[in-house]
Structure formats: C-alpha cells, structure tokens
C-alpha positions as a Markdown table, in Angstrom:
| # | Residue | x | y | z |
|---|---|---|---|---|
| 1 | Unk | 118.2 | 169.7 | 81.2 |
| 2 | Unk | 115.9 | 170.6 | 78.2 |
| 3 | Unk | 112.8 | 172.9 | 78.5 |
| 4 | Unk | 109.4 | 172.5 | 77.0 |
| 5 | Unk | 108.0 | 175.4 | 75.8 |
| 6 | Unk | 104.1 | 175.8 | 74.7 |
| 7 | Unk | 102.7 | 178.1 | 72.9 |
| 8 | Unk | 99.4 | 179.7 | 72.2 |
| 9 | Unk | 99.2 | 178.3 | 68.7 |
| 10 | Unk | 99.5 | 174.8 | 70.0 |
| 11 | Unk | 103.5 | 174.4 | 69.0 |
| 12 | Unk | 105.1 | 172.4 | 71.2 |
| 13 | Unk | 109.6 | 173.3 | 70.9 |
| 14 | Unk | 111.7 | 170.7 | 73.5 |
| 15 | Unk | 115.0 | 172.7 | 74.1 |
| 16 | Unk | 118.2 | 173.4 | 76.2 |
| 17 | Unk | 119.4 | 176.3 | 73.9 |
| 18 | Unk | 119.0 | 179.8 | 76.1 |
| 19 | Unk | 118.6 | 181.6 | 72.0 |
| 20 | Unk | 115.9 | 179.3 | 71.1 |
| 21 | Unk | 114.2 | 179.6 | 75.0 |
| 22 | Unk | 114.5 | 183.5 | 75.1 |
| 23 | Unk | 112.6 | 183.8 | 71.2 |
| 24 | Unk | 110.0 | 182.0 | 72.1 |
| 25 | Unk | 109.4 | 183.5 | 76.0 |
| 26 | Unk | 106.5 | 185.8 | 76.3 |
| 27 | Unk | 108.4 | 188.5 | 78.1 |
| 28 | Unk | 106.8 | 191.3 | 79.4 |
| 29 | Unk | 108.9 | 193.1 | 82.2 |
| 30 | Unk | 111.0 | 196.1 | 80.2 |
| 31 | Unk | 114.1 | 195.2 | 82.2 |
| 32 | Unk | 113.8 | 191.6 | 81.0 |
| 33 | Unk | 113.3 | 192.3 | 77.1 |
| 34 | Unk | 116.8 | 194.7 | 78.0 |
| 35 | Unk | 118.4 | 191.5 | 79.1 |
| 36 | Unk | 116.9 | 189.0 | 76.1 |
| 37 | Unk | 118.1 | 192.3 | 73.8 |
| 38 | Unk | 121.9 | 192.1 | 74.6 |
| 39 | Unk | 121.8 | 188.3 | 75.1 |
| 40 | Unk | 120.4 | 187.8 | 71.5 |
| 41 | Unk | 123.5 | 190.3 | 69.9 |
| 42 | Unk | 125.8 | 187.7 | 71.5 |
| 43 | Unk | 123.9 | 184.9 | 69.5 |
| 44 | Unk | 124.2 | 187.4 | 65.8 |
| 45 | Unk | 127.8 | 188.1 | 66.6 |
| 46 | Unk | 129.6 | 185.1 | 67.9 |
| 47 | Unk | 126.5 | 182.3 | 67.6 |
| 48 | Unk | 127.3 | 180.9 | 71.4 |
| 49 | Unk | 127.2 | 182.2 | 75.1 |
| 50 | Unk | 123.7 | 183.2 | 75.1 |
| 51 | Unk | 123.0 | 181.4 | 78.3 |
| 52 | Unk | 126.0 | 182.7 | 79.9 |
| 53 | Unk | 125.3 | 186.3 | 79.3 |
| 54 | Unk | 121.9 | 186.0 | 80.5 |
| 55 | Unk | 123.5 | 184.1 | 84.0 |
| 56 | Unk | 126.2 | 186.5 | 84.2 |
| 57 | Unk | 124.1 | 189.5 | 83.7 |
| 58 | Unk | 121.7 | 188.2 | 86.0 |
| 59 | Unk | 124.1 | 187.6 | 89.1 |
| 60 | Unk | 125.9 | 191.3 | 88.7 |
| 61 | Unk | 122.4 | 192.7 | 89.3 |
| 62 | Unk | 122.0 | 190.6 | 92.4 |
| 63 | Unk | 125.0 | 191.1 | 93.8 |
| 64 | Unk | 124.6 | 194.8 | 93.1 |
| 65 | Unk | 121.4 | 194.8 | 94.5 |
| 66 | Unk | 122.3 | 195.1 | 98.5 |
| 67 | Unk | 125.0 | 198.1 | 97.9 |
| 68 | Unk | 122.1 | 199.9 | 96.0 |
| 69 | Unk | 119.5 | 198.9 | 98.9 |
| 70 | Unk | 122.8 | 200.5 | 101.5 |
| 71 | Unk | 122.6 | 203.6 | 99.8 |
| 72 | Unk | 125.8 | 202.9 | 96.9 |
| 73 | Unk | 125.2 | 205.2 | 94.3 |
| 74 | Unk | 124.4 | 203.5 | 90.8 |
| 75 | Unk | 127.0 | 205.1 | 88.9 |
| 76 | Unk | 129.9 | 203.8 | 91.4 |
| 77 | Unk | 129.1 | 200.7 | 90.9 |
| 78 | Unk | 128.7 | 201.1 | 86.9 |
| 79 | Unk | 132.2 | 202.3 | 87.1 |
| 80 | Unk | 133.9 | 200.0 | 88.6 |
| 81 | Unk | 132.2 | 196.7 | 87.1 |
| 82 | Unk | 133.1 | 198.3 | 83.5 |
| 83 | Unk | 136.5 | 198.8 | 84.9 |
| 84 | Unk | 136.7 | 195.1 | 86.5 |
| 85 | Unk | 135.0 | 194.1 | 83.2 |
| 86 | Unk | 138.6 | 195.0 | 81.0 |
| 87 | Unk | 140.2 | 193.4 | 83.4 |
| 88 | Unk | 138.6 | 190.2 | 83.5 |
| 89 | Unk | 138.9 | 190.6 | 79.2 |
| 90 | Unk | 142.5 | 191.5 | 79.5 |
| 91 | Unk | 143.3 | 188.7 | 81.6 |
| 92 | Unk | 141.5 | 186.3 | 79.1 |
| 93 | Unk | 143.8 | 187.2 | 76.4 |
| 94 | Unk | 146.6 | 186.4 | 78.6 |
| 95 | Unk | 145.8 | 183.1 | 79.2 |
| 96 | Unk | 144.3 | 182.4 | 75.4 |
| 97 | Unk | 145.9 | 179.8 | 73.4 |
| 98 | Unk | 147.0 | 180.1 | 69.9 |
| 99 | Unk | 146.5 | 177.2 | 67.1 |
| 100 | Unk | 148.2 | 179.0 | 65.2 |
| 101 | Unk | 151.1 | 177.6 | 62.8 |
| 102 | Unk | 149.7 | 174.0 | 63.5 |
| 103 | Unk | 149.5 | 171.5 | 60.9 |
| 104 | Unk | 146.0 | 170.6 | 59.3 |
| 105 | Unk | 145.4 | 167.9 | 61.4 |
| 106 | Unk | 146.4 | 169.0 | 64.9 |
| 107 | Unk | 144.1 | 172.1 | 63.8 |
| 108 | Unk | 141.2 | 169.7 | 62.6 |
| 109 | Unk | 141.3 | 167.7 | 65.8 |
| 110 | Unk | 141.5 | 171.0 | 68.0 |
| 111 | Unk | 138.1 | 172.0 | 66.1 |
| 112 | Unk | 136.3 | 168.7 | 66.8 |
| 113 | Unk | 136.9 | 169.0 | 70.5 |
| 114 | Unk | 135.5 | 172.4 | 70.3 |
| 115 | Unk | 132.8 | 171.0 | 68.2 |
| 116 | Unk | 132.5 | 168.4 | 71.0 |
| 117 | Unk | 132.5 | 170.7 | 73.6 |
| 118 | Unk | 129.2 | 172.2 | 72.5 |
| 119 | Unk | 127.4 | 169.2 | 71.8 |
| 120 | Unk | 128.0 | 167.9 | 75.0 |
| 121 | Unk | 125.2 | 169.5 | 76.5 |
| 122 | Unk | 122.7 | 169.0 | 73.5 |
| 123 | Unk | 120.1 | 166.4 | 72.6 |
| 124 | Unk | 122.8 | 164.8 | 70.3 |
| 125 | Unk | 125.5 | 164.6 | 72.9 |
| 126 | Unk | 125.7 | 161.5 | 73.1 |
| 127 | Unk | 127.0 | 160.9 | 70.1 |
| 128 | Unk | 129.0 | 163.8 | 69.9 |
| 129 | Unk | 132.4 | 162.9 | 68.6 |
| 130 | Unk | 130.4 | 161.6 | 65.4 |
| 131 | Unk | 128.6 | 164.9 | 65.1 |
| 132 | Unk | 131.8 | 167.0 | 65.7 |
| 133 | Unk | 133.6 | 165.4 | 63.0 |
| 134 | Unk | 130.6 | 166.3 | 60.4 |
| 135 | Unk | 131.0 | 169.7 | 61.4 |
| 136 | Unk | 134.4 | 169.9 | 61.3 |
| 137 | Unk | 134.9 | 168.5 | 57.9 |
| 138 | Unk | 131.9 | 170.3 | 56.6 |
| 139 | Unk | 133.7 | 174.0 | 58.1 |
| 140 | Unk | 136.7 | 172.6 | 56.4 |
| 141 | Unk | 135.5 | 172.1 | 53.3 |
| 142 | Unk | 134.0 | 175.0 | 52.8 |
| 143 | Unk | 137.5 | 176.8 | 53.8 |
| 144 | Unk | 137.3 | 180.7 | 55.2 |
| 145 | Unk | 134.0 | 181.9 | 52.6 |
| 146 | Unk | 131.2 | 182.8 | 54.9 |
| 147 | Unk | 128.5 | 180.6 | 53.2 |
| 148 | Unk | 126.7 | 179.9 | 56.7 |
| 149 | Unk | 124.1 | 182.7 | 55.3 |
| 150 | Unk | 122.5 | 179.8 | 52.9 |
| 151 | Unk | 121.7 | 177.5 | 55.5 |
| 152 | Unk | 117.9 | 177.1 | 55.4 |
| 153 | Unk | 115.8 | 177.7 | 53.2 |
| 154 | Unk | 118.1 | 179.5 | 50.7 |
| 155 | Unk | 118.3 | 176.4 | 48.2 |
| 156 | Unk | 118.6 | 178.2 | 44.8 |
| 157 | Unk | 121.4 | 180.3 | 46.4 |
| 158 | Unk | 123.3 | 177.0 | 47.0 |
| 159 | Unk | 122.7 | 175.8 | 44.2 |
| 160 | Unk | 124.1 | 178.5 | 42.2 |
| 161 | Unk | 127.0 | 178.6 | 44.1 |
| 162 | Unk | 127.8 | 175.0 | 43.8 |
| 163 | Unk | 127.6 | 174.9 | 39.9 |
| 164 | Unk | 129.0 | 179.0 | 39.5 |
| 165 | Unk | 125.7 | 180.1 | 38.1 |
| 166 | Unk | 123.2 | 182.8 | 38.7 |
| 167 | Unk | 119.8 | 183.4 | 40.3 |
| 168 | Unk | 117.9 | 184.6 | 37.2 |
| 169 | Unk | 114.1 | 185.7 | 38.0 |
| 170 | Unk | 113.3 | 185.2 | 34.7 |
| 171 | Unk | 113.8 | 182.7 | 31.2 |
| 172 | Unk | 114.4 | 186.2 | 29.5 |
| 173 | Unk | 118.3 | 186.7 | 28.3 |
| 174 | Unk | 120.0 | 183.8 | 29.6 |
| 175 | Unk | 123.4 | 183.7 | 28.4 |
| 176 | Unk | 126.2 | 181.4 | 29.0 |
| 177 | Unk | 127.6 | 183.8 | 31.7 |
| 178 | Unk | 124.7 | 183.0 | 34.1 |
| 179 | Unk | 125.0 | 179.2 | 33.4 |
| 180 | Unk | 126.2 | 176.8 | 35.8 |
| 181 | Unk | 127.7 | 173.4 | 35.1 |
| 182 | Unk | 128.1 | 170.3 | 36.8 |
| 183 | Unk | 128.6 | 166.9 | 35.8 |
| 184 | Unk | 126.1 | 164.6 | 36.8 |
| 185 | Unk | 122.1 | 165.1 | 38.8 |
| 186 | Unk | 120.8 | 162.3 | 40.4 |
| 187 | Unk | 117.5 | 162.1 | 42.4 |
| 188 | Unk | 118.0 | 159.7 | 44.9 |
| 189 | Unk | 115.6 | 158.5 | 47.7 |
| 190 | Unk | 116.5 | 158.2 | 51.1 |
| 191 | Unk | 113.7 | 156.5 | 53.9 |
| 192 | Unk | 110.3 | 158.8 | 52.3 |
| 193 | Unk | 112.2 | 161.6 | 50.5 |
| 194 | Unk | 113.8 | 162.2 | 47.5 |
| 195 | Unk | 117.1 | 164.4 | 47.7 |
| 196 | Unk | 118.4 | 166.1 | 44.2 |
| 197 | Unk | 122.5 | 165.8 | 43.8 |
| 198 | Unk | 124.7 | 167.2 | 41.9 |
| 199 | Unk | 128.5 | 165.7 | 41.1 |
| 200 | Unk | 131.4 | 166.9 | 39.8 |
| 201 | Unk | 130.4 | 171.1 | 40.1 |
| 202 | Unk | 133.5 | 173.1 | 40.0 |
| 203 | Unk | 133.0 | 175.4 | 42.6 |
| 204 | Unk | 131.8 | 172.4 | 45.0 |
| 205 | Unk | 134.0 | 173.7 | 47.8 |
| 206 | Unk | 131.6 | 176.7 | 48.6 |
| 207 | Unk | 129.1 | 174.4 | 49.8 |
| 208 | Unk | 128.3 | 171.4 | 51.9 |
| 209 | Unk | 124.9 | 169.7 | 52.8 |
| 210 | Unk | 124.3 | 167.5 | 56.0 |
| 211 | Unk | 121.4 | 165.6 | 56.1 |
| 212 | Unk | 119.3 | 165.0 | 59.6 |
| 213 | Unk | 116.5 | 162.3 | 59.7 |
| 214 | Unk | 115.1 | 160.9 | 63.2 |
| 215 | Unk | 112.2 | 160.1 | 64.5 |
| 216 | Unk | 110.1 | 163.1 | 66.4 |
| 217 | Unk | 110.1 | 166.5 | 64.7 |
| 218 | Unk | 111.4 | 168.1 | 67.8 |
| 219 | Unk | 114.3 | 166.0 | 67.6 |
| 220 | Unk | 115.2 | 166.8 | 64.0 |
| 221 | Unk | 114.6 | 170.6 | 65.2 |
| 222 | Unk | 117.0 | 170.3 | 68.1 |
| 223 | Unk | 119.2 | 168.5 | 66.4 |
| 224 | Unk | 119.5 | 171.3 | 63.7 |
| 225 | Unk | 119.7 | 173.9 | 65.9 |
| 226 | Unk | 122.5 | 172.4 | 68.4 |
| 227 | Unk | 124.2 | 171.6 | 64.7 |
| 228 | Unk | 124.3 | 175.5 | 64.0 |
| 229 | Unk | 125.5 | 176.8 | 67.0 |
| 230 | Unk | 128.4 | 173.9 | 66.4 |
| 231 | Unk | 129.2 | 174.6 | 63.2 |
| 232 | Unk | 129.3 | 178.8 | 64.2 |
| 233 | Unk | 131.8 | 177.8 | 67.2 |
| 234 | Unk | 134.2 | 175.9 | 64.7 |
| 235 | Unk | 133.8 | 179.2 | 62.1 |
| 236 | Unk | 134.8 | 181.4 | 65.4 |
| 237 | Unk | 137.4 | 179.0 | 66.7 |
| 238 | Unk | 139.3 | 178.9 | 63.3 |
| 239 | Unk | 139.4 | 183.0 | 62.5 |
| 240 | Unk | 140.2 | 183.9 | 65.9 |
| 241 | Unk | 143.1 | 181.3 | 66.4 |
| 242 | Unk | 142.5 | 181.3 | 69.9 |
| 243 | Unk | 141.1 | 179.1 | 73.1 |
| 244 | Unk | 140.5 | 179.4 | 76.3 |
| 245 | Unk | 139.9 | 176.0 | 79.1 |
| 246 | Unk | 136.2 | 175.5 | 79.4 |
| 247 | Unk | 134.5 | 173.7 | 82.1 |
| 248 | Unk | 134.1 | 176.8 | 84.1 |
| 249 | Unk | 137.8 | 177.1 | 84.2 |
| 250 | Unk | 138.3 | 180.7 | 82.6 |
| 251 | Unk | 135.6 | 181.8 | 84.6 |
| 252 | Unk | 137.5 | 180.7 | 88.1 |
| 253 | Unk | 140.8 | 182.2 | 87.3 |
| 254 | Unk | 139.6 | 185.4 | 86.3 |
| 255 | Unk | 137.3 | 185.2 | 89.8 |
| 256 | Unk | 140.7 | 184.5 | 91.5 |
| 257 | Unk | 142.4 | 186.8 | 89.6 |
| 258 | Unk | 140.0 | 189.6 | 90.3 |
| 259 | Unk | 140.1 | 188.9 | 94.1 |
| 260 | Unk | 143.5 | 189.5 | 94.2 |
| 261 | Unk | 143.6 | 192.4 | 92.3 |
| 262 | Unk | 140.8 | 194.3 | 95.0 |
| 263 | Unk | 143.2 | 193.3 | 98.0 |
| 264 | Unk | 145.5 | 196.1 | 95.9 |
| 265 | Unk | 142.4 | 198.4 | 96.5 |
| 266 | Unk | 141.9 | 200.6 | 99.7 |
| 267 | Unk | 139.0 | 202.6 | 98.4 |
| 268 | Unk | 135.1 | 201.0 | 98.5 |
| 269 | Unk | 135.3 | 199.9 | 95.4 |
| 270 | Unk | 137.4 | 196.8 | 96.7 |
| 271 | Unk | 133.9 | 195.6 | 97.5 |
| 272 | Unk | 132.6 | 196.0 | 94.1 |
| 273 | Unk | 135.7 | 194.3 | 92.4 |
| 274 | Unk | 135.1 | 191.5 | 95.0 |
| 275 | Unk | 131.6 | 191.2 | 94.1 |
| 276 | Unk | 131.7 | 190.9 | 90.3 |
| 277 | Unk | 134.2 | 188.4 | 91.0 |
| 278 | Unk | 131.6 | 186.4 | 93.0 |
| 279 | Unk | 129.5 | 186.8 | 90.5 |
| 280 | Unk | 132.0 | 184.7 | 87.9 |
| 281 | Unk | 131.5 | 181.9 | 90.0 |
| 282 | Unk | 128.0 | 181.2 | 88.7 |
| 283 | Unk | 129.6 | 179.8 | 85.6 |
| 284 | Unk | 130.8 | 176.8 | 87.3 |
| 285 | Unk | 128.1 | 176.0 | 89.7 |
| 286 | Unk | 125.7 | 176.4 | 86.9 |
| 287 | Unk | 127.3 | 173.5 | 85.4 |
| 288 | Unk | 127.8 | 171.5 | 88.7 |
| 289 | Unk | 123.4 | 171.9 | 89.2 |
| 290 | Unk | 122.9 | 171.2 | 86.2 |
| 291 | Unk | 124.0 | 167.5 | 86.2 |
| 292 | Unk | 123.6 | 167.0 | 89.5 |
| 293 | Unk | 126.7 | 167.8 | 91.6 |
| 294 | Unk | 127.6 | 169.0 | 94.1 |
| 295 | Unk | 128.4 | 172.5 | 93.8 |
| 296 | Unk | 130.1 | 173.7 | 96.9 |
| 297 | Unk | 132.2 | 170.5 | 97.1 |
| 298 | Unk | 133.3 | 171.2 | 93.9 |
| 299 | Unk | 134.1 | 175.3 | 94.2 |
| 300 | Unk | 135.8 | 174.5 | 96.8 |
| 301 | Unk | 138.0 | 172.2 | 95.0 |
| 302 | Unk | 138.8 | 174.4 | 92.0 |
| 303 | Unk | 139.7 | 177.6 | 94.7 |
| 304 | Unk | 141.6 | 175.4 | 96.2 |
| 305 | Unk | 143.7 | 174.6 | 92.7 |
| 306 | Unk | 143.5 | 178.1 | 90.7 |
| 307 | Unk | 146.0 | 179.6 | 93.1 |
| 308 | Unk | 148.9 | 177.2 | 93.1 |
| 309 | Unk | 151.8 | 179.2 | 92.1 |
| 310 | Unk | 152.8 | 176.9 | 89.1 |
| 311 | Unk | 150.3 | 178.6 | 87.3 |
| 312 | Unk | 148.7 | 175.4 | 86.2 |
| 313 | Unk | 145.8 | 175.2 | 88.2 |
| 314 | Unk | 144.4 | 178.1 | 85.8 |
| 315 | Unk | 143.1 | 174.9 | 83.5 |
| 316 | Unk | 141.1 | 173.4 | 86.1 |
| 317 | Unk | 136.9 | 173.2 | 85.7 |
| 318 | Unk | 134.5 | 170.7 | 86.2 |
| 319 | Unk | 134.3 | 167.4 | 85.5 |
| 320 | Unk | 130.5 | 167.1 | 84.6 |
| 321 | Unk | 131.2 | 163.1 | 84.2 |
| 322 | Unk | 132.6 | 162.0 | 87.4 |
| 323 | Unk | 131.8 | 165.5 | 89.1 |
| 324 | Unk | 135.2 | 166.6 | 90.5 |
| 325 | Unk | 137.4 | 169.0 | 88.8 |
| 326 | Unk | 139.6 | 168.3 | 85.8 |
| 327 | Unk | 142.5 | 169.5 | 83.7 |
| 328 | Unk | 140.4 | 170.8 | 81.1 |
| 329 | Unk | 143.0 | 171.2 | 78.1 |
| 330 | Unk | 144.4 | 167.0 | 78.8 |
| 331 | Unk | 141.0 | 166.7 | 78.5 |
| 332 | Unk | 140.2 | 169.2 | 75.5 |
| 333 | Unk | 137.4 | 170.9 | 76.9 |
| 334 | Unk | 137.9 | 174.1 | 75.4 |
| 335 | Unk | 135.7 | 177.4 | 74.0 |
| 336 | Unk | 137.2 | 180.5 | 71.3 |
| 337 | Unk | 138.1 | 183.2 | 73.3 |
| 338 | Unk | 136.2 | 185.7 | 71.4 |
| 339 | Unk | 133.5 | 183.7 | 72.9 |
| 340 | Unk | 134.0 | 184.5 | 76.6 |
| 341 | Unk | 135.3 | 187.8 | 76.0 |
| 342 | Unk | 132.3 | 188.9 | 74.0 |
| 343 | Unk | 130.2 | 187.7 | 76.9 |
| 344 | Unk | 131.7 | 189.2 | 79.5 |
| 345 | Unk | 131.9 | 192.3 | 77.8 |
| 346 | Unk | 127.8 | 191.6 | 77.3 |
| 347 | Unk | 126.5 | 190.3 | 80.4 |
| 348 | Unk | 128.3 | 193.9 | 81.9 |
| 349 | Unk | 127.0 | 196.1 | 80.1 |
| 350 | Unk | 123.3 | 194.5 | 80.2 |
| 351 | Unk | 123.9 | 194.9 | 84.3 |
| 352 | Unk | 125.2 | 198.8 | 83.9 |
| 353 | Unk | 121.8 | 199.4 | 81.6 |
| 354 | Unk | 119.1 | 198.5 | 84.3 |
| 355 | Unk | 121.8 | 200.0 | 87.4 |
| 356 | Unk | 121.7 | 202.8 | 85.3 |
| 357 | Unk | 117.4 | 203.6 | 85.3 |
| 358 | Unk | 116.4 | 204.5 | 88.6 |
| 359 | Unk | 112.9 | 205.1 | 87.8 |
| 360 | Unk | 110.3 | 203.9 | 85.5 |
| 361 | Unk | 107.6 | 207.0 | 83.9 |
| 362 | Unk | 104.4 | 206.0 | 82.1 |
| 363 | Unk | 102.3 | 208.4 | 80.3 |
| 364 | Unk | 99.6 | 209.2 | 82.6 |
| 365 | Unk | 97.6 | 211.7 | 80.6 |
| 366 | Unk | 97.0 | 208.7 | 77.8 |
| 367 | Unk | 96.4 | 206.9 | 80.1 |
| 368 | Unk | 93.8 | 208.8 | 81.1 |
| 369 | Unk | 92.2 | 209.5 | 77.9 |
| 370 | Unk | 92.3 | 206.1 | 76.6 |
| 371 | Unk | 90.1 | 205.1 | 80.4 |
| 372 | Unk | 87.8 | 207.9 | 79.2 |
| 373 | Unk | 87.2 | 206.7 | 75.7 |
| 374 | Unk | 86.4 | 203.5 | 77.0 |
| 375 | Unk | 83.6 | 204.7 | 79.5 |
| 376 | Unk | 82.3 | 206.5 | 76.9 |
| 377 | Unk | 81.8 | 203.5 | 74.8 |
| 378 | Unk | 80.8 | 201.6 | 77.5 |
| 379 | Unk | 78.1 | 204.4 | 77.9 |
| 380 | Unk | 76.5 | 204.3 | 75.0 |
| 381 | Unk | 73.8 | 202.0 | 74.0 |
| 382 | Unk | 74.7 | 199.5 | 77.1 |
| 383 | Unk | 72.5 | 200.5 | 80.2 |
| 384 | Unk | 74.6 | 203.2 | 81.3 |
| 385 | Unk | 72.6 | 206.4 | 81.2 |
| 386 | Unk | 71.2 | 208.4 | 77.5 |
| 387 | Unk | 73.6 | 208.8 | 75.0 |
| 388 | Unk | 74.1 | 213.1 | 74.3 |
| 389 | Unk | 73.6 | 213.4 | 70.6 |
| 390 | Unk | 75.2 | 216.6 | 69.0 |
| 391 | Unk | 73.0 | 219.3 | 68.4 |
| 392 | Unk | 70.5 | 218.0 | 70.6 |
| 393 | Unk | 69.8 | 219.0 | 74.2 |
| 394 | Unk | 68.2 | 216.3 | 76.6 |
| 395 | Unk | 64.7 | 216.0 | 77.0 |
C-alpha cells in the first residue's frame, strides 16, 4: 500500500518506498532517528532493504523487550543476537546461488526477474516485465562502469561522457583534447518538450537515458524513484553473482534454521537464539498483510515445507497472487544476497545500539539558564514588575 505524506510547505509525495517515507518523516524520538540512521546506510550501500531493516530492527527490540522487563541483562542479549546474527549470514551464503559462468542471455533474463521482483510492489508494477527489461538493457549497456552517479541533474557530466569530452568552466584554452565528437544533434519533440540527442558518439556505451512521461507529477516521481532502486538491484545482482529465493523464503529457512541450532543450546541464551528467530518471521507476514492474506494460514504452511528433509522446501515464500506459498526460484522471485545479508547485518546492529543505552541524560543546568533568560525577557517591559537598570538602585 502507498503512503501520503504532507508536508508543511504544502508538498504532497504518494509513496510505498520505506527510503523516500523515512526522509521525509518528521522524527523526533532519538532512538527513532538511530533506527532511520542505519536504515538509510542500507539505501547508500546496496540501494534496497530499507524497509526490511527498519521491520527487522523493529521486531528484535520487541521481542527483546520482555527479557529486559524479566531482569536479562542488555549485554547478554547483544551477545547472542550478534552471534545469531553470523549465523543467519553464514547460512545465507550457503544457500546463495551463483550466475556465474552463464551465457548472456540466461544472465540477462536472471536480471529482469530481479528487476521484476522489485517492481512488483511499486506504482509501476503492473507493468513490470516492460519496465524490467528497460532496466536490464539500460544496466547492460552501460557494462560494469559505475555511471549511476550522473543520474539527475548531472546533464553536462553525461554529456561529456557520451561524446569523450570535458567539463570546461570556461571558453578560455579549449584545445582539441577537451573536445568531444559525435555525429549527428537532433532536437526532437516529444508530447510538450523538446529532448536534445546525440548519434553516433564513440563512447555511447558509458551512458543511457530513459525517458518517463505520465500524467500526475507524483506518478512521474514514483515512477523514477521505484526505477532507481531497480536499476541499483540489477548493478548489485550482476557484481555479486549471487541470489537468494525471495518471497520471504530466505527469511523462513534461516528462522528454521536458527531454531534448530538453539535446541543444540542448554544455556539461556537458547531463548534468545529462539527469539531472533521469531523475529525473521516478520518478513513474510509483512508480505502476507500487505496484500491481504492471511498470515497465519500461510506461516503455517511454509513451517510446514522448510523442514522437509529434501532440502527443497528452503525455496518456498509467499505467493502474494493467489496467497499460498510458492516455489520461489520456478517462479523467479529472487533478491542479491548482498542484499539480505547487508540487512540482517543492519537491522542487528540498529537493535544492539538502543539495547545498549539504558538511560537517557539531558543537560539540566542549560536547561535551567535558558528558563531563566526567558523570564527575564518576559520581565522586562511586559507587566511583570520594574526592570533593574545597571548602576541604578530602585526608587
């Protein structure tokens, strides 16, 4: 579901992007702007899993909450969810995928079902397989250069790296080393605006342009935005070489995984393993509320799956279109592993931060003299007895 967020200024952003939600939140709590914090690194570093951070961190610190309220030391418990935490992220790698040593094509139609995977849950996902393939072949063309620093606003930067020349600041000492070349500018119009093109530049591959035109501004916005965090998944997807099942899936198997690994456990911190484990779980009912399923139906359904001692039932997740459970990688609904791992490794240690401050201390003594410099003013020249003068003794 999208959110509409208003703001003092009169700007109106629709949204269902937790990076976009969280910037534009007037969050005042110190614990929350800890949480928003670590959540936005996971959007600079890997450009998805924002919302999962924010979820995950969220449900450690309520399933922490009643050992702390029974007297559990905070540091026990910060030591054994950073312990459970490379676990889970150990596990993960074992059950990655490589795409690896594939042909062009199989690796170009892995990428669009990543693609397609994110878009899913956009504005755009509706047409999401047409979307995909834009991004795909835009990622493509481009090749392994980082150039996703000149989307925006950047347009002379692109520019000179399409046609090999150089920024200059000035008409002063242009040579023909700073020159670019191409071989034909057009100006063409499309609906009201005009676009400038340029054919034939020989350093073309270092660039590509996608064009968005709708109706409603927000649209366009959202459009762009769930575009982005597409076109960063595909970038992550092809240098990391790996993949996990989406859907919830990963999230499931590590849960179970974790379980079974605290049975091997006689000390107290069984019940700590078993509750970070619980906490995984939000993943998949997150998905299941969100389009309107039923979530313990369908829990049940994947516990009953993950352990089946094939090992297959480690691909099983949700099936947001009929709402059962499905074979996620028969039905490509896959996410990078770097992805997952990076928020796991997030959402912990945003938990261990706030476990870790067990009391809040203000500055009372300025305070204090800010509240007297106030009645002073207040004082003086307002009703509120004579004003003392320097120098000058009362009457």
């Amino acid at each position: 579901m999208d959110k509409l967020i208003h703001d003092d200024k009169g700007n109106t952003t629709i949204s269902n992007d937790g990076a976009t939600i969280m910037k534009l939140l007037d969050i005042v709590h110190p614990s929350a702007k800890t949480l928003v914090a670590i959540a936005n690194s996971q959007d600079s570093e890997v450009g998805d899993g924002i919302t999962t951070v924010v979820l995950l961190a969220g449900k450690f610190l309520k399933e922490a909450k009643p050992f702390i309220e029974d007297g559990v030391h905070p540091w026990n418990l910060i030591r054994s969810y950073r312990t459970t935490s490379y676990l889970a992220i150990n596990k993960i790698k074992e059950l990655a995928v490589s795409i690896e040593g594939r042909s062009f094509e199989e690796k170009k139609d892995l990428m669009q079902k990543c693609a397609a995977t994110t878009l899913s849950s956009t504005l755009i996902g509706g047409e999401m397989e047409f979307f995909a393939s834009m991004v795909v072949d835009a990622e493509m063309a481009i090749g392994e250069d980082d150039r996703l620093n000149l989307i925006g606003v950047k347009k002379f930067l692109r520019v000179a790296a399409a046609t090999g020349g150089t920024v200059q600041t000035s008409v002063n000492n242009i040579i023909d080393e700073v020159l670019g070349c191409y071989e034909l500018f057009e100006e063409k119009q499309v609906g009201n605006e005009r676009f400038n093109i340029f054919s034939g530049c020989p350093t073309s591959g270092q660039t590509a342009t996608i064009v968005l035109r709708g109706g409603a501004d927000q649209f366009i916005v959202e459009a762009e935005r769930s575009l982005h965090y597409a076109i960063m998944i595909v970038r992550t997807a092809l240098r990391t070489s790996t993949v996990v099942a989406g859907g919830g899936a990963i999230d499931m198997e590590i849960s179970r995984y974790l379980r079974q690994h605290a049975r091997t456990i006689a000390r107290k911190s069984q019940l700590f393993i078993n509750s970070y484990a619980k906490a995984l779980e939000i993943i998949p009912r997150q998905l299941c509320d969100k389009v309107g399923f039923d979530a313990i139906d369908v829990l049940n359904k994947l516990r009953q799956k993950h352990p089946l001692p094939s090992g297959e039932g480690a691909c099983y997740g949700v099936d947001i279109n009929t709402g059962g459970i499905t074979y996620t990688f028969a039905n490509f609904v896959w996410e990078p592993t770097v992805v997952k791992i990076s928020a796991i490794n997030a959402a912990t240690e945003a938990a261990c931060l706030v476990l870790s401050v067990d009391e809040t201390v203000k500055n009372p003594k300025s305070e204090s003299a800010q509240g007297e410099a106030a009645a002073s003013v207040m004082g003086r020249g307002s009703g509120g007895g004579p004003a003392l003068l320097e120098g000058h003794a009362p009457q």
